[in-house]
Structure formats: C-alpha cells, structure tokens
C-alpha atoms as one frame of an Amber mdcrd trajectory, in Angstrom:
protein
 252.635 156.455  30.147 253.444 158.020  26.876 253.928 154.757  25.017 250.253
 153.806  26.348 248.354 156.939  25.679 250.093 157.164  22.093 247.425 154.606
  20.443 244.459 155.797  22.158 244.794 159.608  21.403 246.111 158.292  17.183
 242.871 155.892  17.228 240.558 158.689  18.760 242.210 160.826  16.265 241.910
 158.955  12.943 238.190 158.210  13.474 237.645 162.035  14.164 239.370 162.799
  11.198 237.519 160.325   8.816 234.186 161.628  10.290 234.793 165.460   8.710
 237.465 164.957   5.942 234.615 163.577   3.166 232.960 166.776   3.667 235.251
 168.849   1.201 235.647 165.516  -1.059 232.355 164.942  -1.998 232.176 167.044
  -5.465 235.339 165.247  -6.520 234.455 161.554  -5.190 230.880 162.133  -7.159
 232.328 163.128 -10.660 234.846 160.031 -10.267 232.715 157.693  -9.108 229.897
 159.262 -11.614 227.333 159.709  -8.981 225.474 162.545  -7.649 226.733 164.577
  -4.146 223.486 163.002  -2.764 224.812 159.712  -2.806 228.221 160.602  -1.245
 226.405 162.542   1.626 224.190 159.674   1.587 227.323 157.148   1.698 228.077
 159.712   5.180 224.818 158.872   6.573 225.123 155.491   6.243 228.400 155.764
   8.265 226.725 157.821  11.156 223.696 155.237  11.471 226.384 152.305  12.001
 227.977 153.620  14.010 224.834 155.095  16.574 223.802 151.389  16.156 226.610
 149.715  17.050 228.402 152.073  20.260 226.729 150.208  22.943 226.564 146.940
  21.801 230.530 148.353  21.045 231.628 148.877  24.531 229.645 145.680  25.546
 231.751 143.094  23.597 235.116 144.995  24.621 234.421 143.426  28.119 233.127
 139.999  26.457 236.735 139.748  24.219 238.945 141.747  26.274 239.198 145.719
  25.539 242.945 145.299  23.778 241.609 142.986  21.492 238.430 144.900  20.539
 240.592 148.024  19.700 242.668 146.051  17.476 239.889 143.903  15.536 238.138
 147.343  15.617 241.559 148.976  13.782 241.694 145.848  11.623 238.213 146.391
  10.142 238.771 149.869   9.779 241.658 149.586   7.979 240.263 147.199   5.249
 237.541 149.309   4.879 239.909 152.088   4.350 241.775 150.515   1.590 238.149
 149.185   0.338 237.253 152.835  -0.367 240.255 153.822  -1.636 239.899 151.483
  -4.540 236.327 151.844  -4.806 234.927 151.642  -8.314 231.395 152.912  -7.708
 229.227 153.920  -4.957 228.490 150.774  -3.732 231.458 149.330  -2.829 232.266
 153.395  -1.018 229.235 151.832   0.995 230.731 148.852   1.665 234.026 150.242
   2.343 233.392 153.334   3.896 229.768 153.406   5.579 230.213 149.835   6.880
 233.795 148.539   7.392 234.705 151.691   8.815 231.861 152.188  10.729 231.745
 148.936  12.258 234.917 149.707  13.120 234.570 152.243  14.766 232.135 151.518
  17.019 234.268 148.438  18.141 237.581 150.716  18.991 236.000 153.626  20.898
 234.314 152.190  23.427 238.137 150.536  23.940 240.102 153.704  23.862 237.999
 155.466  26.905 237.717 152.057  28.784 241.505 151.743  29.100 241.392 155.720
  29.340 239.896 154.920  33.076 241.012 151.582  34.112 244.879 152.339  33.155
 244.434 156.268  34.459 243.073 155.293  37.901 244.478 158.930  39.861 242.138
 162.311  38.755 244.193 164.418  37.308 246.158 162.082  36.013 243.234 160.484
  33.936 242.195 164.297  33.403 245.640 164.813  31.460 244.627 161.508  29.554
 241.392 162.327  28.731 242.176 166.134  27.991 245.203 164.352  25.696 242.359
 162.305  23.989 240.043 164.936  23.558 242.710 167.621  22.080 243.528 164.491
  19.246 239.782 164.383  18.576 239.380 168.206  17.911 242.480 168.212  16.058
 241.045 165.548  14.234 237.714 166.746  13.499 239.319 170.325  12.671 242.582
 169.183  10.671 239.660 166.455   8.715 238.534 169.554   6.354 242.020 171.217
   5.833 244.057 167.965   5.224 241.146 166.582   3.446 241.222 169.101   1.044
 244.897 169.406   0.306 245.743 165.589  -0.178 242.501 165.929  -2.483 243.379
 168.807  -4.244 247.629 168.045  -4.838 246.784 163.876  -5.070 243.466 162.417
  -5.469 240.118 162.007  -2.827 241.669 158.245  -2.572 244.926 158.856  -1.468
 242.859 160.618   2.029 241.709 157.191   2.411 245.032 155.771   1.697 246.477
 158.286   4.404 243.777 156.539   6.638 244.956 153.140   6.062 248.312 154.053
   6.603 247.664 155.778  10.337 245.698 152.910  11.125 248.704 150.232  10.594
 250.932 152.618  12.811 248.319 152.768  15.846 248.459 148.721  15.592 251.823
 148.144  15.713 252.082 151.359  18.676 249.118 149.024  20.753 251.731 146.106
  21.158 252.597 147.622  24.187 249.357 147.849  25.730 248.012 145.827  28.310
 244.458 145.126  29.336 244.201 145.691  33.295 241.347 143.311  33.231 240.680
 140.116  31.673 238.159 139.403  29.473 234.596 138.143  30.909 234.425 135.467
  28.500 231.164 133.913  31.251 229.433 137.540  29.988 225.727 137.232  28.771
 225.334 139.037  24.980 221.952 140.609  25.067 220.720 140.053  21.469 217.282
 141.533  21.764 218.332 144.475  23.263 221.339 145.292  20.805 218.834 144.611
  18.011 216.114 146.929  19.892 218.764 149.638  20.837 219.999 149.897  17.611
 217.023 150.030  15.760 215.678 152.974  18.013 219.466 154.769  17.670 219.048
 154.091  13.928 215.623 155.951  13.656 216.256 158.404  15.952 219.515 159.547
  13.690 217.827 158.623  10.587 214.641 161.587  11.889 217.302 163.905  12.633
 218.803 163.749   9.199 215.457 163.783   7.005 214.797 167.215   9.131 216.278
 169.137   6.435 214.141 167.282   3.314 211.094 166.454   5.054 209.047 167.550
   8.391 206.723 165.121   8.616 209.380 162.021   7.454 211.605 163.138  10.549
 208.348 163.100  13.114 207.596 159.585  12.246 211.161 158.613  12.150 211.497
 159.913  15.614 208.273 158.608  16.647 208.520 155.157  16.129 212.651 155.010
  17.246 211.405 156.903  20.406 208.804 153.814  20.781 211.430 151.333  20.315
 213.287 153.118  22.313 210.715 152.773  25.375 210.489 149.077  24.241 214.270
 148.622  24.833 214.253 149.894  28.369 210.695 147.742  29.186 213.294 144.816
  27.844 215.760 146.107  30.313 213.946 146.090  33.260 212.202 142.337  32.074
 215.616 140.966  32.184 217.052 142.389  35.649 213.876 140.893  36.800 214.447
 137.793  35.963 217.980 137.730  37.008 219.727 138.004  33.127 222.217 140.431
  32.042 220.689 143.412  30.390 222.658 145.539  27.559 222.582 148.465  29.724
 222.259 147.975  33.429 219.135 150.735  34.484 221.273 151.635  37.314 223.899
 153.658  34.729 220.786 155.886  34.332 219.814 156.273  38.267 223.384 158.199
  38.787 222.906 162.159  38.583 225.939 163.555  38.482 226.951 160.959  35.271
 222.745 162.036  33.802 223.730 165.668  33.941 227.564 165.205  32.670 226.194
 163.210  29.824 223.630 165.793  28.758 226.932 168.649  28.698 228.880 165.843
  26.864 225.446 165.783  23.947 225.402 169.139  24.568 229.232 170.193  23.991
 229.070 167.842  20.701 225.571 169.720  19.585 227.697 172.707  19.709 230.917
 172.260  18.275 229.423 170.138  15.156 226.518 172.516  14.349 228.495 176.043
  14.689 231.517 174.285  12.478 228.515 173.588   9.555 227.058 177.204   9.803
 230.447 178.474   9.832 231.782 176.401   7.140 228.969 177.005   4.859 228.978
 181.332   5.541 232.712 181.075   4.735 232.072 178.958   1.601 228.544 180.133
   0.154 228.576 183.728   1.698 232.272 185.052   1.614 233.010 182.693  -1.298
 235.942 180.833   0.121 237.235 177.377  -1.085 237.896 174.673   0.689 241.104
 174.944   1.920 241.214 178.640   2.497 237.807 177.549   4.754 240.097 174.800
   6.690 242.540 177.323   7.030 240.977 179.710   8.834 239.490 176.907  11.030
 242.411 176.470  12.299 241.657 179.509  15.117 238.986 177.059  16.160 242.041
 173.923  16.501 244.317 176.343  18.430 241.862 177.266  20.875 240.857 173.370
  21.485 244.894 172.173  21.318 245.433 175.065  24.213 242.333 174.127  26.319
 242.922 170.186  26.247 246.199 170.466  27.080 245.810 172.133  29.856 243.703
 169.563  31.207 246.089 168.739  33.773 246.393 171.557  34.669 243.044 172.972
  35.222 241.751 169.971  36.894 244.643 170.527  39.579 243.604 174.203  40.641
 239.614 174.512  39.632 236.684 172.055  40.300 235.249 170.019  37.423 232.044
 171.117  37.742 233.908 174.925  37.501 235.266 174.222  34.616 232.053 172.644
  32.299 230.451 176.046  33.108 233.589 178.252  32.069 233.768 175.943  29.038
 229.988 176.844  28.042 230.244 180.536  28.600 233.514 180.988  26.641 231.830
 179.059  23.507 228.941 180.862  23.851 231.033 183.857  24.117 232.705 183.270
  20.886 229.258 182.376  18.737 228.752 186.108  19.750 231.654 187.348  18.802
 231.213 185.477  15.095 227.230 186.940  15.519 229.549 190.123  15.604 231.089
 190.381  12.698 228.583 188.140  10.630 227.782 191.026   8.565 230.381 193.959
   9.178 233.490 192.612   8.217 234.911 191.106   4.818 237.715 190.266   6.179
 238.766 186.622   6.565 240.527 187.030   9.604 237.117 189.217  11.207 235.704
 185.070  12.280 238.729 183.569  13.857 238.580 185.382  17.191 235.045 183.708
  17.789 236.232 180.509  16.476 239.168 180.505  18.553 237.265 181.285  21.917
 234.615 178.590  20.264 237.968 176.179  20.183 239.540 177.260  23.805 235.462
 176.448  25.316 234.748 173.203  23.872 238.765 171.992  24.636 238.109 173.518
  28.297 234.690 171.438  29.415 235.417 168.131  26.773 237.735 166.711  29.302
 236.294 167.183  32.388 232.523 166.218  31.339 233.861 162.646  30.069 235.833
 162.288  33.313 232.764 163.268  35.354 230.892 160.042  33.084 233.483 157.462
  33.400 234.584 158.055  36.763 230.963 157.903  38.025 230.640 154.147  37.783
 233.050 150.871  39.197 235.537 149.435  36.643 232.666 146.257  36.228 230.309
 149.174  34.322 232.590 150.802  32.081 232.076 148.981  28.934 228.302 149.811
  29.196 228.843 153.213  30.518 231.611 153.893  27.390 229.307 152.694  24.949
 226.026 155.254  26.405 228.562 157.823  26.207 230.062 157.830  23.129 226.489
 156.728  21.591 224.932 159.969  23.200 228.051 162.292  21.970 227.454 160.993
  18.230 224.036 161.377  19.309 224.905 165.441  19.638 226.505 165.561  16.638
 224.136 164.337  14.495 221.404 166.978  15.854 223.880 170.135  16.167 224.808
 169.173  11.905 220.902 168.909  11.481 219.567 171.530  13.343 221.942 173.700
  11.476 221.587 172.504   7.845 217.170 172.440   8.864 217.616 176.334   9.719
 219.474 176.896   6.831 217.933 175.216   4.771 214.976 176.713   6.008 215.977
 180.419   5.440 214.532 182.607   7.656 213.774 185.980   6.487 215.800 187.251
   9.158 218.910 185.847   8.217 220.004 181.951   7.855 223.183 182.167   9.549
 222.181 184.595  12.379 219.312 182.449  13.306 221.180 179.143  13.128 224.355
 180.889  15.764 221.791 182.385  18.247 219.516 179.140  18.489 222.944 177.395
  18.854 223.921 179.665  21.819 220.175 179.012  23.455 221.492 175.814  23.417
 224.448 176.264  25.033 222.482 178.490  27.765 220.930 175.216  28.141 224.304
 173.137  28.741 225.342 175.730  31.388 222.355 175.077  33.654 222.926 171.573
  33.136 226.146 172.068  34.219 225.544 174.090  37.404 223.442 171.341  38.620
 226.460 169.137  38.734 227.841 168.388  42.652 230.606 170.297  43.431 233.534
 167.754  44.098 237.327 169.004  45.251 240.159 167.839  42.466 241.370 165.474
  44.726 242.940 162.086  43.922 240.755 160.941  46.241 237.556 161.712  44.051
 238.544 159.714  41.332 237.861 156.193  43.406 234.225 157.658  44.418 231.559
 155.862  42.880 227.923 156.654  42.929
C-alpha cells in the first residue's frame, strides 16, 4: 500500500509546504517584484480566502468527477500556477499565479487525498497508520516550508521555491498512475450552486474578519457579522432543499453526529494551536533574540521531530490506547510544552533553551492529528465522505487562520505585560478548551471492528 499512500502523503505535503514557505520570502519577493511586504502578505491572504471558499464545494465535485481525477486536475492547476509565480513579473500575476491557481488547486486535491485516505484504508489501524502517515507529511511540510524556504531563497532565488513546487507536483502525478478510485464517479450528482456561492461567501468573510483583527476592531466585527449571517442563510438554504427533496451542499445530518461535532472542534482546535504558537514563536526568535530566517527554521526543527515521532507512531498507538485517549494526551503534552517555552521566555539566551517546548509542542500535535481526523471520517458511510472531507478540511484551515490571527492581534496589540507571554498562555486556555472537548468524545475500543461503525 506504499505505492498508494506515496501521492497522498507528497500532495498533502506540497500544499503544507507552499502554505508556510512565503513567510520568510516576502522581503525578497517585494524588492523584486518592487512592491511593498503588504502586498505579498496580502497576495497570502488571497490564497487562504480561496481556498476556505472553495474546500466544500472541493470535496463535493471529487464525488461528481471521480476523486482520482479531482486530485489530478487539482495537481494540474497547481502546478501551472506554480510555474505562473515563478515567472511572475509583478504582483498581479503572483495573484494570479499564486493566490488563485494554487489555491483553487488546492481546494480541489485535498478533499481527494483524505477521501481515498478512508475508502482505500477501510481496517482502523490500518487507516490510522495512513492518516498518521498523512499527517506526519503535513507537519513536515508546514515545518520544513520556513527552513527550505529560506535556503533555496537565500543560495538561489524566492522563484526557484516555486520552481521546487512545480517540480514535486509533476512527480506526485506521474506516482497517482497507480491509483485507483474504489468508487465511481456520481456523474447523476446534483451541484448545489446557491449554496457553494452562499458557503463561500460566509467562509470568505468569516476569514477575511479574522485577518483585519490585527488592523482594525471594528472592520473584523462587521466582517464576521455579516459572514456569520450568510452563514445562517446557507444552512436555512440547506434545510429548504432537503425539504423539498434536492441535494443540499452539505447534508444537515453531517452536523447531527456528536462524536464527528466534538472531533471536528479538536481538529479546529489542534490547527488553532500549532499555527498560532509557530507565529509567536517565530516572531520571539526573529524580533526578540534576533535570529534570521534560517537559523529560526532551524531550530524549528525540535517542533518537526516531535510531530515525525508522534505520526509515525500512529499505528502504533491506535493498536494499544483508545482514540479518544490519545486526543487528550495529545492536548496535555502541547500544552505542556507552551509551558515549558513560557519557561524560558525570558531566562535563557540560549537558542537551544525553546526547542524542548517545541519538541513536546511537535510530539502533541503529531499524537492527537491522526486520531481526531480518523474519529471525522470514519463517523459517516462512504456515500458522505466528499461532504464530510470538505467540512473538515474547511474547519482545519478554519483553525489556522484564527490561531495566526489571534496571535499577530495580541501582538500586535502589546500588552503591557508582555506580547509573547500573553499570546502562549491565551494559546494554552485554548488548548484547556480542546481537552474538554476531547473528553466528551465516546470511548470506543481500537478494534477493526470500529472502523465500519457509523453514526
């Protein structure tokens, strides 16, 4: 199952990657391009709100067109707009390139890469191993994004990262020959139009509020406002059409399940985390201790080590110790390590003094990742996991976008008390939070019986 897992883990990989590698480009991408860092950062908003838009309706069409050829089409696009950016002349066409090709792409080769996860994976710990695979590519991605970022930036050029991109992407195509699609595409499927356009609107909003939190209070309440109103019109929609007997985006019955409710709230939660402790720890390291960019991904690394460790032992863990088990373990280890950077915050100058906290951050996040996805997907039949994909990854972006926020709107902020001490301890609040919502989850044996239960 190697040759089948390969494409999934690369493709989960690349887009985790590309989502944290422009972070320590944007100086150099602004004097070449000869625009200012707000309009890169804006260029990586852009890409955030296309992709919240687009998830659902995502994992939607991957049913319509078959989930095989969504991932590929969804590679294709991303690929192009790869290349797009790599020549880009100006801002604009980094837009086009980046924020749009690649973010359209995106959301049409996730929702792919966890569907076949589950319908190909059909025994528990089994599709634990698969998903903890997954998972360990993503946090690789997402932590390797700054480090290798930087050092094909700083030895080549910021286009050659995009080139590097382009080049993964072909490789993940030609490795998805040998996949096959366990069930054929519902060509007789009804789109729902209105409620893409409604759910994306309200998605767009919503992420557009949480990014204007750290320029302007009352800009984010009415952003949130009127996406949380559009948000209530999309499920009124809903329920109109199961009414009258149509096809809805997103059947209300994926939100009547508790057990997938409460694992998709750790899922927001784990993301909220492990995105908004990586920006106040990146920015301390950089603005406080004075480190560059690549002696910043370096010492990240702690924080990759823990994760690779954790997801790997997916199997593992998910033979001896209950799900539910190990979501909570997960939270109090990461909480346990935003301590233990709380710590030695101000004591220590030494750069080594933050990676035992980042590593136990790593090893917590890796440990309850797997699990939490696997307690989402496997709640629902194989006819609901396009929709349920699509909700999850949407909500998991979702997280991300409010931990990177939150953090940069408490910084920002500056708190007499101290920025970065306030940011970590409302961050492990949170956490607190994602541990309760965790021990409400069922307890269920690690049988391979569990994984054909549906709610």
């Amino acid at each position: 199952m190697r040759r089948v897992l390969a494409p999934l883990a690369l493709a989960q990989f690349i887009c985790s990657f590309a989502g944290s590698n422009m972070n320590v480009m944007i100086k150099d991408i602004s004097k070449d391009l000869d625009t200012s860092v707000q309009g890169v950062q804006t260029a990586i908003t852009i890409f955030l709100l296309v992709m919240a838009a687009l998830m659902i309706p995502g994992g939607i069409l991957a049913d319509r067109y078959g989930r095989k050829r969504c991932l590929v089409v969804g590679l294709s696009i991303y690929g192009v707009g790869a290349l797009l950016s790599a020549a880009a002349p100006g801002l604009g066409v980094l837009i086009l390139g980046n924020s749009i090709l690649e973010g359209i792409g995106t959301a049409l080769l996730i929702p792919p890469v966890y569907i076949l996860t589950t319908l190909l994976f059909t025994e528990v710990t089994g599709r634990a191993k698969a998903f903890g695979t997954i998972m360990a590519f993503a946090g690789l991605g997402a932590a390797m994004g700054p480090l290798l970022g930087g050092l094909i930036t700083s030895a080549i050029s910021w286009r050659a990262a995009f080139v590097f991109q382009a080049v993964v992407v072909a490789a993940i195509i030609l490795l998805s020959r040998g996949l096959r699609d366990p069930l054929p595409p519902d060509h007789e499927r009804d789109f729902d139009t209105v409620g893409a356009l409604l759910s994306a609107t309200g998605l767009v909003l919503v992420v557009s509020g949480i990014l204007a939190a750290d320029d302007n209070v009352w800009l984010m309440g009415g952003l949130l406002l009127v996406g949380a109103l559009i948000l209530v019109a999309f499920f009124r929609w809903v329920r109109t059409r199961e009414r009258a007997g149509a096809q809805p985006l997103l059947p209300t019955e994926l939100f009547h399940n508790r057990t997938s409710n409460l694992g998709l709230i750790t899922q927001h939660t784990q993301w909220l985390m492990l995105m908004g402790v990586s920006f106040v720890a990146a920015a301390y390291l950089q603005v406080v201790r004075g480190y560059s960019a690549i002696d910043t991904g370096v010492i990240f690394t702690a924080s990759t080590m823990g994760l690779l460790v954790s997801s790997l032992g997916a199997e593992r863990f998910a033979k001896r110790r209950e799900q539910r088990t190990l979501i909570m373990a997960g939270f109090t280890v990461t909480v346990c390590g935003i301590g233990a950077l709380l710590a030695v915050a101000h004591d220590s100058p030494k750069a080594w003094a933050s990676t035992p906290g980042l590593f136990l951050i790593g090893l917590g996040v890796g440990l309850m990742l797997t699990p939490s996805v696997n307690i989402v997907q496997s709640s629902f039949p194989e006819d609901l996991q396009g929709e349920i994909s699509g909700l999850s990854r949407s909500v998991s972006n979702l997280g991300s976008s409010v931990g990177t926020a939150l953090a940069g709107t408490i910084l920002v902020a500056d708190p007499a008390v101290g920025p970065y001490a306030v940011a970590l301890v409302v961050l492990a609040m949170i956490g607190l939070g994602g541990l309760w919502a965790a021990a409400l989850l069922p307890r269920t044996p690690p049988t391979p019986s569990t994984a054909d239960h549906h709610s």
